[in-house]
N, C-alpha and C positions, 0 to 999 in steps of 0.2 A: 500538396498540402503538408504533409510529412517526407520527412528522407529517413528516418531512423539515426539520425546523425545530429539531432539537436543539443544542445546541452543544457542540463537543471543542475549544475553543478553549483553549492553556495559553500559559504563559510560555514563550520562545525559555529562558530557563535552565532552566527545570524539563523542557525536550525534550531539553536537551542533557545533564543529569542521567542522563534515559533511557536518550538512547542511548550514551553511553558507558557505562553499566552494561550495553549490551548487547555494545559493543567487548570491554570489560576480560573477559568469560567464555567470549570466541571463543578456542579452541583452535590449529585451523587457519589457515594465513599469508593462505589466498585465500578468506577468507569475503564473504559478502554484505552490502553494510552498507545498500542502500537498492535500490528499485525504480521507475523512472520511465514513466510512461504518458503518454501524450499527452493534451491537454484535447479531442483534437476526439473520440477512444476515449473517455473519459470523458463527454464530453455525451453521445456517440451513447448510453452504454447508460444515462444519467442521462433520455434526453429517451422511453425507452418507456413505454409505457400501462402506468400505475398504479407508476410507478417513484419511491420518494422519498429514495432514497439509494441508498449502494455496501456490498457486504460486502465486505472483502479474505479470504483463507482463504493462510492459510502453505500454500509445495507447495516440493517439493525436483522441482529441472528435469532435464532430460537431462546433463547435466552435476555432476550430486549435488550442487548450490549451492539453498541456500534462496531463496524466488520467491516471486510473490507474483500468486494468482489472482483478479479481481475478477467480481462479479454486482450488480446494480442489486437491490435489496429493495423490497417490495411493504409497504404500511402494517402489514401482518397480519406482517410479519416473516419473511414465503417471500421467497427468492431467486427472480426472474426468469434465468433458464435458457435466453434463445433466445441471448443473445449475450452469452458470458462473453469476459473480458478474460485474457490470457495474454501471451506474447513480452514481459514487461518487457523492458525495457536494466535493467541489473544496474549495480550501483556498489558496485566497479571493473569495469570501466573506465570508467563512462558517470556518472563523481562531478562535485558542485558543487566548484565551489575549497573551499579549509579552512577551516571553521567550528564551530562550537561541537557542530551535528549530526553530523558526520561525523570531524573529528578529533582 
């Protein structure tokens, strides 16, 4: 089902198409516009036995701001489940300067 070898790679315009069509439908002032994980989180649940990528899964935090949950996926397309990612930094406060992503 998976190789770890697919590509999601687009054009910076057509990401920044995206996410302002995700800005422009935000209602609320303190919405969530992005979620940053660290790369060493990221190898750890990248480098487990039989791991060939990440699922992200939308989660609304303690805080009622959409979040964003990660799990390392197995070729057959099961989530790996011993060490899920959680605690983003949220953006805002935790944004890149202004860019085409974000403003």
């Amino acid at each position: 089902m998976f190789t770890g070898h697919e590509s999601h790679a687009i054009s910076t315009e057509d990401a920044g198409v995206m996410t302002k069509a995700y800005r422009d439908a935000q209602t609320a002032e303190d919405y969530s516009k992005g979620c940053y994980f660290s790369k060493d989180e990221l190898i750890r649940i990248l480098n487990q036995d039989d791991s060939v990528g990440v699922r992200f899964y939308f989660a609304i935090n303690d805080d009622s701001k959409l979040d964003l949950v990660a799990a390392a996926v197995k070729a057959d397309g099961d989530d790996i489940l011993d060490n899920v990612l959680d605690h983003s930094l949220l953006c805002p406060p935790h944004c890149s300067s202004s860019n085409v992503l974000n403003s």
